[in-house]
N, C-alpha and C positions, 0 to 999 in steps of 0.2 A: 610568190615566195611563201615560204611559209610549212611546206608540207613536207614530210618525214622520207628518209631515207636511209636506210640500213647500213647501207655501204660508204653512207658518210666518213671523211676522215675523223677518227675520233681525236681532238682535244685535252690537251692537260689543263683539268680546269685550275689547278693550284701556283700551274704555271702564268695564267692569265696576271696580268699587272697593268696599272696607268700611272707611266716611267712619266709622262709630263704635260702641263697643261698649259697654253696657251690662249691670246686673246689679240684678235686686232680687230679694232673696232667693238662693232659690235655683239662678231662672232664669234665663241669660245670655242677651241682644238682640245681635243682631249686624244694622245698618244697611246696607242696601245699595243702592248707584248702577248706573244704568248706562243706554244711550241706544242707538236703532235707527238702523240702519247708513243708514235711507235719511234719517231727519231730526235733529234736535236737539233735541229733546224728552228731557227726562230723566225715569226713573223713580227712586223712592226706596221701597225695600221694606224691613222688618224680619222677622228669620227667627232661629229659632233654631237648634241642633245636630241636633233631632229633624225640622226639617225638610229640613235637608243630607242626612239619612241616609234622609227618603223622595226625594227626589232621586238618592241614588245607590243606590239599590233598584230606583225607576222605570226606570233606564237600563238595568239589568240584567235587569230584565226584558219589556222590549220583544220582541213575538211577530213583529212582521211586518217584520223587519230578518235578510235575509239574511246568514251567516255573524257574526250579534251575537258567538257563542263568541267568535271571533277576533281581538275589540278589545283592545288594553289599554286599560284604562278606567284613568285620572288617579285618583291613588291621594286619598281622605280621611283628612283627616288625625284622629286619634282624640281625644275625646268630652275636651273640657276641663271639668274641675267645680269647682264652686265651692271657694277656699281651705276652707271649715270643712268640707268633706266629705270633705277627706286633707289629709295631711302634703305641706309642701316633697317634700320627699324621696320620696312618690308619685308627686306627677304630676312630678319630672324623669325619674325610673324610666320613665313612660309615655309621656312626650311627648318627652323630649330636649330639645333646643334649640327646641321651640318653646315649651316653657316659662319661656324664659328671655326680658330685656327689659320694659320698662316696661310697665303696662296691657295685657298682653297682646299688644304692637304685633306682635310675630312670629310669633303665631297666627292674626294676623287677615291677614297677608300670606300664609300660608300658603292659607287660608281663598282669600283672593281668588287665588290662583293657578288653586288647584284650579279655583273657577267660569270663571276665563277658558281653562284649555286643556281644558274641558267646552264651552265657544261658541265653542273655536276648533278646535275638531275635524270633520273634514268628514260625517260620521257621525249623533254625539251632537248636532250641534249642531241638528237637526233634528226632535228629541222635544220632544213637546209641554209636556213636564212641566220641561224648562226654563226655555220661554215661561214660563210657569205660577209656578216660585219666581224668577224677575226680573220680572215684571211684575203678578201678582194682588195685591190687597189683603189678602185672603183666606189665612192662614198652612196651607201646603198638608202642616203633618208629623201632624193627625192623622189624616189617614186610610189607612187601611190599601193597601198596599200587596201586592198578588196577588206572594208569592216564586216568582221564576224558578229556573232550574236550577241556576244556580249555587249556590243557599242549601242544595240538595240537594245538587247536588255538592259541597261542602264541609263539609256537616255529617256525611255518608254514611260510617261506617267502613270500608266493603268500596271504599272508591275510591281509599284510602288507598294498598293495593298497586300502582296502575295507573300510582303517579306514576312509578316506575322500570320502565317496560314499555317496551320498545324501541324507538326508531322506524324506520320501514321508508325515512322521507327523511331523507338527510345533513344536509342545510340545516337541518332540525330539532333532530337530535340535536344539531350542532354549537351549536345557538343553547342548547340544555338544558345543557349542559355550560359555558358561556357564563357563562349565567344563574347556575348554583349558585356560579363561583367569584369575581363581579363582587357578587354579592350577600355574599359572607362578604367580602370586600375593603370594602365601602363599609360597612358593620355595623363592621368593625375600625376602619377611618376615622374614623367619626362618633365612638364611641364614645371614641379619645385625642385626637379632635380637641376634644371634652368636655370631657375632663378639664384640656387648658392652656384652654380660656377657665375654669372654673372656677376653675381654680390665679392666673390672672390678677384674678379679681375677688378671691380670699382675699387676694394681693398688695394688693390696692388698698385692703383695709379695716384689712388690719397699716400699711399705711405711712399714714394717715388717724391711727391712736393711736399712731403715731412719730410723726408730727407733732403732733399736739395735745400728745403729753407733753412735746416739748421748749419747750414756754412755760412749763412746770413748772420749768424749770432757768435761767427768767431773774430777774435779783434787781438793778433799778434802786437801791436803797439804798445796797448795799456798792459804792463807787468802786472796788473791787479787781475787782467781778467786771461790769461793764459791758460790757470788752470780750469776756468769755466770753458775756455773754447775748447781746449782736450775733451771734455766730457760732451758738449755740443761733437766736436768731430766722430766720439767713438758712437755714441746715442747715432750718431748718421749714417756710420758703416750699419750697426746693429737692426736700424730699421731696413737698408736697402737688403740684407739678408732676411726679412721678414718678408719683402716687399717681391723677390725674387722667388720666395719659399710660394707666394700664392698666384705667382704667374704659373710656376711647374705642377701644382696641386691641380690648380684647372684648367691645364693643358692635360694633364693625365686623366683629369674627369670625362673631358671632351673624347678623348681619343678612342676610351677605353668604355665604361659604364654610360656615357652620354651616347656613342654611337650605337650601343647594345640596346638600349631602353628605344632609340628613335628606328631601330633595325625592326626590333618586336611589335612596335607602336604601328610599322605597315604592314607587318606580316598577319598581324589580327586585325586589320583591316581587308586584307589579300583573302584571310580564312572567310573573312564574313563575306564576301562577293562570292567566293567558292559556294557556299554553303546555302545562299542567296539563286543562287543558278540553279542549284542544284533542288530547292523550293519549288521555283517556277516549272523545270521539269514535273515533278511532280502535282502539280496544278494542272498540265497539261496533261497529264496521265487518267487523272479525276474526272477531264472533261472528256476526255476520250471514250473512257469509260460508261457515261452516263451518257452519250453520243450513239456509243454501240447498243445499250439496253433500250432506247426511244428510239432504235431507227426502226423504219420501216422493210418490211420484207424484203422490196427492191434495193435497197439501199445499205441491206446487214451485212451483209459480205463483206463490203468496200470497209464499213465504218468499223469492222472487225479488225479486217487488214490494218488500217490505223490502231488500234488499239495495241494490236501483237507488234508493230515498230515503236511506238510511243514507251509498251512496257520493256521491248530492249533497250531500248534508248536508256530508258530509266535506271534498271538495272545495272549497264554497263556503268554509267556518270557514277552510282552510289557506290558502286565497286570499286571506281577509282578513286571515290572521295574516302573512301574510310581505308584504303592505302596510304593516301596523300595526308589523311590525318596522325594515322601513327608513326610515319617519319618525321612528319612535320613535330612532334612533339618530340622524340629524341632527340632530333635535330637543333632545336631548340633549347634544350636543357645542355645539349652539349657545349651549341654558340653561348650560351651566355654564362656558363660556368668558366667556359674561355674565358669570355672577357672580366670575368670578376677577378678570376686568377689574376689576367694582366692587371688589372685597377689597384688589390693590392699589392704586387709587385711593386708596381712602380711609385704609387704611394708612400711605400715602406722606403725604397732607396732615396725617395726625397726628402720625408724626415730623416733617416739619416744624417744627408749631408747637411741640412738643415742645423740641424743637432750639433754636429762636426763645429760647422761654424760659428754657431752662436758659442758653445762652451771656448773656443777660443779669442771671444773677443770677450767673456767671463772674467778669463783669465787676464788679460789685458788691461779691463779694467782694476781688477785686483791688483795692481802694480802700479796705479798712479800714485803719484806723493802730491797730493791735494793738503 
């Protein structure tokens, strides 16, 4: 699986959606929509995590796709497990903000991202193995998956040193340099961006037993203290709309600027593996190089021939990366102007209502005869 085909049916990637999620046991279902570009017709697949992961294996290792090194490939998002198989407190460690949110809702947007800028890439969206997990019946993650270079290049410790090996084009190095300091910038981000929706929902469950205790300090019996319980009852509406005000703030944190920052936070991780491949190519070009100039008379031919595939090789990967970078960069600017939009949208309508409420229990109060 894995390799390109033209006549593939094409996909609406905007159509793609995960309508629902599921768990028995220990396996989690993830439901999935989606409909072809030239009819209306919808499909509805169920897949699991292990099939996302031969999906994005498949892509990776496709042979007959000229400069593949080159792509950045749409990052996955990592392996969510069942509550009894870790603590709270693992999977935020592992997931971030997409652990966060009712029933999973901001994993499974995550999830669905990933599949649609996978069908809406001009590239990827042409492997077969994506036809395959949006359309078969047939649950495509047990079968093995042939590991491309990348699994070698990344698992490989002598490849480790290449990542700081020079590059001979500016546009490159400038993008590496880029990359390492854009990547410790959105990793600082996410990570205090965490910590106030965190702080905001701690907020929201102190002010929930503030409120419930002050019905503790109302006492209808005693005439003396009547007018004190009124102001105990209304002080209790007033906080549970405080209380209310910082579950919806960082629900909209989460949904909107939390899943933007943990989106970017892999995609410059995704760039740096790109870019990292695209090193080592180049390393190998160098040795090829110095390969052909020491070879010996019997041996220049051959060690040429190598050199003149090495430097197509190279060529093509670099051609695809500095494509792959300047979408990759509109694209981004675009995604995350998105999601700011959406943050203060819905920020805004919450104070609002916020606002709404409080001035009306203001008013409320202003009308007691204490």
């Amino acid at each position: 699986m894995g390799s390109n085909e033209e006549s593939a049916p094409s996909l609406s990637a905007s159509s793609i959606k995960i309508t629902d999620i599921t768990q028995d046991g220990e396996s989690i279902t993830f439901a999935i929509t989606c409909q072809k570009s030239s009819s209306s017709d919808g499909v509805c697949v169920f897949r699991t995590y292990e099939d996302f992961d031969w999906l994005q294996q498949s892509l990776f290792s496709q042979e007959d796709v000229p400069g593949l090194q080159g792509i950045i490939f749409p990052p996955l998002p990592g392996k969510l497990l069942p509550s009894s198989q870790q603590t709270p407190a693992k999977v935020l460690k592992q997931l971030g903000f997409l652990s966060l949110g009712d029933e999973y809702k901001i994993y499974c947007e995550a999830l669905e991202l990933y599949l649609q800028q996978v069908a809406a890439h001009t590239i990827l969206s042409k492997s077969k193995a994506l036809q395959s997990f949006l359309t078969s019946s047939e649950s495509p993650g047990k079968q093995r998956v042939k590991k491309g270079i990348f699994n070698r290049l990344s698992q490989a410790m002598e490849e480790i040193r290449k990542e700081g090996h020079k590059d001979v084009d500016e546009f490159f190095k400038s993008e590496r340099d880029r990359n390492t300091y854009l990547s410790a910038l959105y990793k600082s981000s996410t990570e205090k961006f965490l910590d106030v929706v965190l702080t905001k929902q701690r907020l929201a469950v102190a002010c929930g037993h503030f409120s419930t205790s002050l019905h503790l300090c109302v006492n209808q019996e005693n005439p003396a203290a009547v007018a004190f319980s009124k102001i105990c009852l209304k002080l209790s509406d007033i906080i549970e709309v405080v209380k209310i005000n910082n579950e919806k703030t960082s629900a909209n944190d989460i949904s909107t600027l939390g899943l933007a920052l943990d989106l970017e936070s892999r995609y410059q991780e995704a760039k740096r593996e790109m870019l990292f491949r695209r090193t080592c190519k180049l390393v190998e070009l160098e040795t090829a190089n110095r390969n052909s100039e020491r070879a010996k008379p019997n041996k220049k031919a051959t060690m040429e021939g190598v050199l003149k595939a090495t430097q197509k090789e190279f060529n093509s990967v670099s051609s695809v990366a500095k494509q792959e970078i300047e979408v990759y960069q509109r694209a981004r600017v675009s995604v995350l102007r998105d999601f700011l939009v959406g943050w203060c949208e819905k920020q805004l309508n919450t104070a609002r209502e916020s606002a709404d409420l409080i001035s009306q229990h203001l008013d409320a109060c202003r009308e007691f005869d204490v």
